[in-house]
N, C-alpha and C positions, 0 to 999 in steps of 0.2 A: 845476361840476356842482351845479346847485339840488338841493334833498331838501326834499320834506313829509312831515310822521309822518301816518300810517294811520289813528292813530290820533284824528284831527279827524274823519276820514271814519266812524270806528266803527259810525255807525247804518245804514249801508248792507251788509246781510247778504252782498254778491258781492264775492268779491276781484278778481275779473274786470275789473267796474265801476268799486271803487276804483280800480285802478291805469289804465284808462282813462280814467277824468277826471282823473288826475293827471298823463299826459301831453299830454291835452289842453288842459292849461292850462298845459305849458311846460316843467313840473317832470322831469327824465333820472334821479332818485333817489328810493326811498322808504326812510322809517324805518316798521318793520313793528310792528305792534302786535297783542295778545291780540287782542280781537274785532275782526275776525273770521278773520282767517289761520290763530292757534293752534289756533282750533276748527274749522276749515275742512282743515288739512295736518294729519294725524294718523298718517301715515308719514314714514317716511326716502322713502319710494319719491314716496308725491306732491309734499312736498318740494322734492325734485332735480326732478320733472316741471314747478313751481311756477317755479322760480327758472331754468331754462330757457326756460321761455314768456315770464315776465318781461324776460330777454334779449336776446329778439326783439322784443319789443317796445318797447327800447331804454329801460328802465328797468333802473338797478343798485339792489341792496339791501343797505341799513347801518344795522343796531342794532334791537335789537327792545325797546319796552318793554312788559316781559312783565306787568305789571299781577299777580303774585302777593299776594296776601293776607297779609302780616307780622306774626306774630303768636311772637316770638322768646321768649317769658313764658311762655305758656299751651300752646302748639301748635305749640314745635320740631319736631318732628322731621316733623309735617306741611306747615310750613312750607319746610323742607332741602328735601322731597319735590317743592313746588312748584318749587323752584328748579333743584332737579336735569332736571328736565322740563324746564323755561325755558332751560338751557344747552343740552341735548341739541336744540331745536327748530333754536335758534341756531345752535349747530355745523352741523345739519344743512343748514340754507342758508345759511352763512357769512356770518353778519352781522356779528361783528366785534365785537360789542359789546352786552350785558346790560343793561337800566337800569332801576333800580328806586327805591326809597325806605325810609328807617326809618320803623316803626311812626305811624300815624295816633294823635293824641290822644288819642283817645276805647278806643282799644287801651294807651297807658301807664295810662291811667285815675291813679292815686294813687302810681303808681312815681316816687321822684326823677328828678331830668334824671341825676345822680351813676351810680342803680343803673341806670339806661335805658342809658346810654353802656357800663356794663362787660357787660352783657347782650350789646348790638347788637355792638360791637368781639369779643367771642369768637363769636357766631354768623356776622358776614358777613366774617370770617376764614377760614372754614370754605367759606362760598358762594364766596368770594373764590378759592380753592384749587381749588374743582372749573368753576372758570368758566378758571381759567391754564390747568388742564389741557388746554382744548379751544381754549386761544388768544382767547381770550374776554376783553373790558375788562368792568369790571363798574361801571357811576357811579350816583350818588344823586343824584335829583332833591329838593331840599327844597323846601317846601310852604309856606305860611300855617300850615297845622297839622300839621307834625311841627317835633321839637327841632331839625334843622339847618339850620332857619331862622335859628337863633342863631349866628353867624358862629365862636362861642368854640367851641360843644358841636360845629359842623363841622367844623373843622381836629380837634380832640379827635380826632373819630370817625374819619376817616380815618386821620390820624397814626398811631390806634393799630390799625389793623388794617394799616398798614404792611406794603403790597402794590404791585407797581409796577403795578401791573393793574388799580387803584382808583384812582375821582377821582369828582369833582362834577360835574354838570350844573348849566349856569346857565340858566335856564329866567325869561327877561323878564317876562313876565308874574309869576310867584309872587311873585320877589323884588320886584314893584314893588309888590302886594298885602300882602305879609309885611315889607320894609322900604321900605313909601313916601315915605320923606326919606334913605335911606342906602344904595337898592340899586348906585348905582354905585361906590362906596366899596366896599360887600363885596367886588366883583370885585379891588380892589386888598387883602383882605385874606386872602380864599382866594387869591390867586395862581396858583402855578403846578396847586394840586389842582384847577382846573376844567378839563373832559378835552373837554367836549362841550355844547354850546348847545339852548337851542330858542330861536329868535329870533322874536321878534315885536312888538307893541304891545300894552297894556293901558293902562285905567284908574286904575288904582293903588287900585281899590277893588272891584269885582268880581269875585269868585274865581275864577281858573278862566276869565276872558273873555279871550281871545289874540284882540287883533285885526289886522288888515292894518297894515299899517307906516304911518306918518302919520295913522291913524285915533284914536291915543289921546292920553296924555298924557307918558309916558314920553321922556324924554330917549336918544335912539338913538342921536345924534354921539356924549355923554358915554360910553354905554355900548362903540361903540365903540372909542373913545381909550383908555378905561379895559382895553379886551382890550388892545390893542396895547402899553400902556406894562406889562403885566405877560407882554408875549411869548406870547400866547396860540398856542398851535401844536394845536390839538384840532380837531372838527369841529362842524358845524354845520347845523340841522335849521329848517326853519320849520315853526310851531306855527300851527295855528288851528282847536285847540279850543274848542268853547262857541260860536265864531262861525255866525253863522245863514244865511250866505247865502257857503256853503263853497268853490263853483265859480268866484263872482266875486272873492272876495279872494285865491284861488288865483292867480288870472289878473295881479288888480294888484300881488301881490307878490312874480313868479318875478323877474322884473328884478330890484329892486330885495332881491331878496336874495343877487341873483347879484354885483351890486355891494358889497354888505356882504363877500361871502367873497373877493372882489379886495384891499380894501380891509385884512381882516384876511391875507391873504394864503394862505388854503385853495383848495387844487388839488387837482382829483380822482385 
């Protein structure tokens, strides 16, 4: 079962249209994203209407990344609030799966990496809780610009919100942006906390650019020997955000990611 996140297609205001160009180009799954879905399904009732039609249309749906605003320092308890929201949407069309990130840079501002960790670890212990309740995995995508970029302060983080419900996203692109000489290594040293993928190609230098598989620089065999020799048993998403010509790399990458989840051994 291929799956592209939604969240590539963002700028297209129709959830309609996303998900019909996403069948149209091969893809039987999507990973659901904030804009435009969250703002778009604003009942339980359209929801279930949502995820029905979807159905029929022979698209299933797995994982929403809910793009909340984290801000666990200054604006707790309106950040819980967003997240509580983000589980309830989820539950509500059974996606299976929460994904989000710790605090952006420019949000720790002058906080140690030290006080940042004991912050985050009691705050998304909490998210962590009310995402079980609803059956809900809850993983971290790290970034170029948050701390779990840092292989040490990731395991940290997870370990210590020690949840069996919590894990990592490895997301190709960041880590080849954020460790461009060491991203296949990290996978062997996160291990078993990586729950969930975005696969793709990148650059190893422009943030943020996922492109179609063979199109970058990125080492894809290493990357996946490196899932396999740590047992990866999670799921897996193609990413092509940033990329500009969205319909066509769709197209050249459903195969060839359908290969990838053979190869790691994910079955729908």
């Amino acid at each position: 079962m291929a799956r592209v996140n939604a969240v590539s297609f963002h700028e297209n205001p129709s959830i309609e249209a996303i998900c019909r160009l996403v069948r149209a180009a091969g893809f039987d799954s999507l990973e659901v994203s904030r804009p435009p879905f969250f703002q778009k399904l604003i009942t339980t009732a359209t929801r279930r209407t949502f995820a029905d039609w979807a159905r029929r249309l022979g698209l299933s749906l797995h994982g929403f990344d809910c793009w909340v605003e984290v801000d666990p320092y200054r604006a707790r308890e309106e950040t819980l609030k967003g997240f509580r929201a983000a589980v309830e949407f989820a539950a509500d069309l059974s996606l299976g799966m929460v994904i989000s990130h710790d605090p952006w840079a420019h949000v720790n501002q002058d906080i140690t990496p030290s006080a940042c960790l004991d912050t985050c670890v009691s705050f998304f212990r909490e998210v962590a809780d009310v995402a079980a309740q609803k059956r809900l995995k809850l993983v971290f995508e790290p970034h170029p610009d948050t701390l779990s970029m840092d292989d040490a302060w990731a395991i940290d983080f997870v370990d210590g919100i020690d949840r069996d419900n919590v894990g990592i996203l490895y997301d190709c692109c960041h880590y080849g942006v954020g460790q461009p000489k060491t991203y296949v290594r990290a996978i062997e040293r996160l291990g078993k906390r990586i729950h969930h993928l975005h696969f793709s190609d990148g650059d190893r230098l422009t943030y943020a650019l996922h492109l179609p598989l063979g199109d970058g620089e990125l080492d894809l065999g290493a990357i996946v020997a490196a899932l396999k020799s740590i047992g990866f048993a999670g799921t897996l998403t193609n990413d092509l955000y940033n990329y500009p010509l969205l319909e066509e790399g769709a197209r050249r990458n459903v195969e060839r990611i359908r290969e990838v989840e053979r190869e790691l051994g994910i079955v729908a």
